[in-house]
N, C-alpha and C positions, 0 to 999 in steps of 0.2 A: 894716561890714567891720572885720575886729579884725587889726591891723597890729604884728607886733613887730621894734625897730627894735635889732639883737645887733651890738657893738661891743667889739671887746678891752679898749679904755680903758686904755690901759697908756700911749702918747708924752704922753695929756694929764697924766699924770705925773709923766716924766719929762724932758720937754723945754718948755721955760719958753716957746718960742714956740707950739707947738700950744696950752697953756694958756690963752695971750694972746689966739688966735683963738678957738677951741673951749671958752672956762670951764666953759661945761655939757659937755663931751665932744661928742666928731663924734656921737655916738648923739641924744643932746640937742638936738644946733642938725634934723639930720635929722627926729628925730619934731616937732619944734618947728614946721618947716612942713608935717609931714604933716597937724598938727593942722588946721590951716586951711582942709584939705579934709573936716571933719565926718568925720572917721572916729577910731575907737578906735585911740589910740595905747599902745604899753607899749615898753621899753625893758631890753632885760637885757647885762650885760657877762661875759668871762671867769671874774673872780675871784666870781663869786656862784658860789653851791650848782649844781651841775650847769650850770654856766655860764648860768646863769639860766633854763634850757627845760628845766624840767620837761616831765613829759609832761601833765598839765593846760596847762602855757604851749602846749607846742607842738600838741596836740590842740584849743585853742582857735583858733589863728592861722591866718588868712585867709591871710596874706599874712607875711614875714620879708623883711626886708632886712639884707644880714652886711657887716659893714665888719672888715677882717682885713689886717696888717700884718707886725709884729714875732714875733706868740706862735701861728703857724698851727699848731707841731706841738704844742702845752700844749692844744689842743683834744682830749676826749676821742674815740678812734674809735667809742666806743658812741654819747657825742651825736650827733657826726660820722654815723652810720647813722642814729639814729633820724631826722632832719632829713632824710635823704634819702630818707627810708622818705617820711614825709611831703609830701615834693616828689612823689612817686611816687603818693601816694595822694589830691592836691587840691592842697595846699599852693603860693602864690605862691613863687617865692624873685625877689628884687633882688640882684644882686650887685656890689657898688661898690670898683672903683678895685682896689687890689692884694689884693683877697677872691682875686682869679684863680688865688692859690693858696693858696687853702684845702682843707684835704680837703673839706670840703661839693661845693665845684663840680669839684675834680677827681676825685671818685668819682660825680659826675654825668655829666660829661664822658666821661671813661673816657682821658683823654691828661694828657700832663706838666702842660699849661698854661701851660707857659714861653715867655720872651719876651723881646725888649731892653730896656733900660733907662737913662737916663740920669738925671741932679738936675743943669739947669744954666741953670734960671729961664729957659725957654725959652716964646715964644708957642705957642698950641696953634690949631689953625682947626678945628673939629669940622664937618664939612659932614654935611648931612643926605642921603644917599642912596634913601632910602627917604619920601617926602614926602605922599605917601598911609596912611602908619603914625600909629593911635594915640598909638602916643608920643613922635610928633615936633608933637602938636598944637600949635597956641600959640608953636612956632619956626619965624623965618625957615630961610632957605640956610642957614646955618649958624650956630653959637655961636664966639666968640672970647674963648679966656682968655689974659690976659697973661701969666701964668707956672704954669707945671704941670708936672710934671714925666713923662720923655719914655717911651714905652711905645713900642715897636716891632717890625715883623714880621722875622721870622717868629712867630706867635701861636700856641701848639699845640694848638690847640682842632679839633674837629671841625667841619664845615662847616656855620653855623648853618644853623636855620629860615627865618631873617629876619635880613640885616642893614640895620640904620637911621641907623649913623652910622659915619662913615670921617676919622677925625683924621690932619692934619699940622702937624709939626712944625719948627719954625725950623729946627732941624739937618738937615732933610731926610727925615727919618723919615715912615713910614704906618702908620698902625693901625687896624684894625678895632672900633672904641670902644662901638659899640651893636649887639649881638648879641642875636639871642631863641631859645630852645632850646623842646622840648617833650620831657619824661621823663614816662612811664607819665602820668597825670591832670592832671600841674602843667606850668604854664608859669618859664619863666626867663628872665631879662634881666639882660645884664651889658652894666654901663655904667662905661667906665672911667676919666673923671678923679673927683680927690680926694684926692690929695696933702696930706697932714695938715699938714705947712708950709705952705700956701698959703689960701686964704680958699674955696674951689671952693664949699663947701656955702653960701655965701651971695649965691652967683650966683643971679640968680632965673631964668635958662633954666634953670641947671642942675638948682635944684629944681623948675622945670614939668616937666621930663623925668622924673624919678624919680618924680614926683606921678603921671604917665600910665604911669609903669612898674608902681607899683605898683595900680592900675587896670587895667591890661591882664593880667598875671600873675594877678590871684585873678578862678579860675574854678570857685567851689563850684558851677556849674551842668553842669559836663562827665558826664555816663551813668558809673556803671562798667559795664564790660565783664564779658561772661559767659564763665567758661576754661571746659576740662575739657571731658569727655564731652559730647555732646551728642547727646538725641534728634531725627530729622531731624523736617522741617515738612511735608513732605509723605509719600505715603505710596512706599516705593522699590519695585519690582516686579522681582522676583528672577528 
C-alpha cells in the first residue's frame, strides 16, 4: 500500500508550540506511525511544487491522508480536482481534524462543511457508536482526550455512510467525529480531533484509528463500472 500523508506545514512554522509538539510537522509524526504498519509512507506539504501531488504522486497513492488548517483556499482548485478526480476513480482519502474544510472534502461532500467551534482546552470523550466497524478495532467504549479543541453540531455534511464515532465535549457539545463516505470507487473517512496545539497525533488510540482508517479507505480491489450504451444480455423479442 502506497500512503501519502499531504499537510499544509505552515503553524509548524509559525507557532513555537506546534513546533515544540510536531518538530517533524503533523505530516511527519502521522506517517511516522503509519510507518509501523509496513506500508509505504511519503509525505508532501503546500509550499512544494504542485503542492507536492504531482500526478505520478497522486496516480501512485493508495491511500492520502490531508491535514488542512490555516491556507485551505492557497490550495490550487486544479489540485483540488485532480485529488477528487482520484477519490472517484480508487483513491483512499483520511481526512483529519479541521481538513473538513478543505476544498478536497467539500467538493466531495457537495455541502458547506461548516460547523462550531470553540479553543478552550476542553475534555473530549469520543465514544465509539459503531463497535463492529473496522476502524474502531483495538478501541474500547471510547477514547478520552484531555484537551482538544471543541468541534460542534450542527456539522453540514451529508448524511454519512457510516458513522463510527460520536464526541462530547466538557462544554456540552456533540459531534459527529468518525464519519465514512463512498464517492464513485473511493472510500472516505473523516476523523475529527487533531488540534495542532495539543499532542492528538501521539495518542496511540488515536493513531490505531487512523492506522484502520487508512486500511479500510484503500480499496484497489472495487470493479469499475460499465456506463454508456449497452447491448442487452438477452435476446428482446419485439
Amino acid at each position: 500500500m502506497n500512503v501519502v500523508v499531504w499537510n499544509e506545514n505552515r503553524h509548524e512554522k509559525s507557532n513555537e508550540t506546534v513546533a515544540e509538539i510536531y518538530p517533524h510537522g503533523i505530516h511527519g509524526a502521522i506517517a511516522g506511525f503509519l510507518e509501523e504498519e509496513n506500508v509505504s509512507v511519503t509525505t508532501a506539504t503546500l509550499d512544494e511544487e504542485e503542492h507536492g501531488l504531482t500526478d505520478e504522486v497522486l496516480n501512485n497513492a493508495d491511500v492520502l491522508v490531508w491535514w488542512g488548517h490555516m491556507a485551505h483556499e492557497e490550495v490550487s482548485e486544479e489540485i483540488a480536482e485532480k485529488v477528487k478526480q482520484r477519490v472517484l476513480d480508487g483513491m483512499g482519502l483520511v481526512v483529519l481534524h479541521s481538513a473538513h474544510f478543505s476544498k478536497v472534502f467539500k467538493k466531495l461532500m457537495g455541502t458547506s462543511c461548516d460547523l462550531k467551534w470553540r479553543e478552550a482546552d476542553e475534555k473530549e470523550r469520543m465514544w465509539v457508536v459503531d463497535p463492529t466497524h473496522p476502524i474502531t478495532e483495538g478501541i474500547g467504549e471510547y477514547i478520552e482526550l484531555e484537551k482538544e479543541e471543541m468541534y460542534g453540531e450542527h456539522f453540514d455534511i451529508p448524511a454519512p455512510d457510516e458513522l463510527v464515532f460520536v464526541s462530547w465535549f466538557e462544554g456540552g457539545e456533540v459531534f459527529r467525529s468518525g464519519a465514512t463516505f463512498k464517492r464513485g470507487k473511493g472510500r472516505i473517512f473523516y476523523f475529527r480531533p487533531g488540534h495542532e496545539t495539543y499532542p492528538t497525533y501521539h495518542n496511540k488510540e488515536v493513531q490505531t484509528v487512523i492506522k484502520n482508517g487508512v486500511k479500510w479507505v484503500n480499496s484497489t480491489n472495487t470493479p469499475t463500472p460499465v456506463y454508456g450504451n449497452a447491448k442487452p444480455l438477452e435476446t428482446i423479442n419485439n
